[in-house]
N, C-alpha and C positions, 0 to 999 in steps of 0.2 A: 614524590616528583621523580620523572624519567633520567635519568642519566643523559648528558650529552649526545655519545653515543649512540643511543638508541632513539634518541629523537631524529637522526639523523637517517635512520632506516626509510628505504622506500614504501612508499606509499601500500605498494602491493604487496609487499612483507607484512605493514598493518595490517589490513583487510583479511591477508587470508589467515592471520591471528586470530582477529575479531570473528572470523565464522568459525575457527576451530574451538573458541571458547562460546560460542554462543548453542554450540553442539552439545557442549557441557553445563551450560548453564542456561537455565530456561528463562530467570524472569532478562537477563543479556538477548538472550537471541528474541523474546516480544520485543524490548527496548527498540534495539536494533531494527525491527520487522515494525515500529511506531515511528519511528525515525523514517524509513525508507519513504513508508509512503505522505508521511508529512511534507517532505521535501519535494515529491511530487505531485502534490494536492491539497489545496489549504483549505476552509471552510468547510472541514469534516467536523459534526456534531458527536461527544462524546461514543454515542452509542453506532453509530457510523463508522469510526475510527476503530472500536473495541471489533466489534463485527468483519471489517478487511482482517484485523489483526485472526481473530478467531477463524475466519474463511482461508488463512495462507498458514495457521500452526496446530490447527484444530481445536477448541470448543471449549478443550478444559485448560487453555493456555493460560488461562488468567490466576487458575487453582478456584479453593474452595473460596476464596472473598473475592470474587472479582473484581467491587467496588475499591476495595481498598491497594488492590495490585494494579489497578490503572491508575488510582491516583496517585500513588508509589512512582510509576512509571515516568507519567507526567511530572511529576518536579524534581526525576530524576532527566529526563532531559531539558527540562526548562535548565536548569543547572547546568550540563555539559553544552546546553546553545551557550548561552550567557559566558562561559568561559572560551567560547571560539567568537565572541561577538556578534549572537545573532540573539534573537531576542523572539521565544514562544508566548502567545495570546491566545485568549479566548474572547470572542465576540460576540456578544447576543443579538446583536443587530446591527445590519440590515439582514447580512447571510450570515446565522450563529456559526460558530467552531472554532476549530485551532486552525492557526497558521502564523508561518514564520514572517516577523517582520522584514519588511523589504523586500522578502522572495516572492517572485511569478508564483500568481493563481494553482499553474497548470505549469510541469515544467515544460521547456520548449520544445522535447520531443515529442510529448505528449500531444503541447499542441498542436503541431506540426500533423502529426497525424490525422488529426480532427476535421483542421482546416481543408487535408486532401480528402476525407470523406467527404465533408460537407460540401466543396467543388463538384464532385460528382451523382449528387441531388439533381433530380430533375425537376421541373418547375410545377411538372405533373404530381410528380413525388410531394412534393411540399403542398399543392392545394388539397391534396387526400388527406394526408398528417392534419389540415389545418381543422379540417372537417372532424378527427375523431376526440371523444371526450378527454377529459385529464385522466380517466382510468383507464381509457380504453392506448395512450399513449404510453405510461407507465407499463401496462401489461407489453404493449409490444415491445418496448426497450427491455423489459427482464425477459423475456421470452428467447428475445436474437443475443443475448449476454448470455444465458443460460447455453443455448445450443451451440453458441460459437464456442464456449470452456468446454462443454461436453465434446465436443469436435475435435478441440486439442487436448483435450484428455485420452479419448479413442487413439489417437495419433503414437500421442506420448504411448500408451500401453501396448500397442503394433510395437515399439521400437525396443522397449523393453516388457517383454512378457510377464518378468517376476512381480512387475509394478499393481498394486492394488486400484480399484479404481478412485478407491477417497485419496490414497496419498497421489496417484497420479493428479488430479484435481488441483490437489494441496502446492506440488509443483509447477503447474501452471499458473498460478497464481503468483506463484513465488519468482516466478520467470516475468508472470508483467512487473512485477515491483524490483524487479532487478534483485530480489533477494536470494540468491540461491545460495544453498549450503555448501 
């Protein structure tokens, strides 16, 4: 347990703790990087959730058992929710995955932003969308995802030269989940 003291530290003294240890310690900094984007998106399917996790710290984040470092993961934050009062699930139906009880789907900024794309659909827009198949939809959505990171990936490596182009990647990702190091 923390000393008085120290529980008393702002907020932004923890944080920039927790990323200076999570620089040091890997299965910390996935935890952390499973944490972030739980809290802004719930009804992620194990292998969904492992994959953001693997697309924002690289591939071999999980080590050589991956199976057993996410489950590791998972009821190590099922434990630190449970001790702040929040309470992690898994759901098989209707939309399986983890999400925190109580908390928004989507956090608000999230949705926020959605909702002003979605405003600016045109009504032509959406009878085209209605027309193309379930794959031919999926492919356009990973296609315009795809080019938009690669977009701010280019960006990102213009601003910094020395930056690789997987770990610039790695960064934008990390930058939508609010996770930067």
């Amino acid at each position: 347990m923390l000393s008085p003291a120290l529980q008393r530290l702002p907020p932004v003294i923890w944080q920039q703790f927790l990323l200076e240890a999570a620089n040091v310690h890997p299965a910390l900094r996935r935890r952390m990087a499973m944490l972030g984007i739980l809290w802004n998106e719930s009804w992620l399917t194990k292998s969904a959730l492992q994959a953001r996790v693997e697309a924002l710290l690289g591939m071999d984040c999980f080590g050589r058992q991956p199976a057993l470092a996410f489950a590791r993961d998972i009821r190590f934050l099922r434990q630190v929710l449970e001790e702040a009062g929040f309470h992690l699930k898994y759901r098989r139906s209707p939309s399986p995955g983890y999400s925190i009880v109580g908390h928004p789907a989507l956090a608000p900024a999230i949705e926020k932003k959605l909702s002003g794309a979605f405003s600016e659909v045109s009504p032509e827009q959406a009878a085209i969308f209605a027309r193309l198949t379930p794959a031919e939809r999926v492919w356009q959505g990973a296609t315009l995802s795809d080019q938009l990171r690669t977009q701010a990936a280019r960006r990102l490596m213009q601003e910094q030269p020395d930056l690789g182009e997987a770990e610039a990647h790695r960064e934008v990702l990390r930058r939508m989940y609010r996770l930067e190091r």
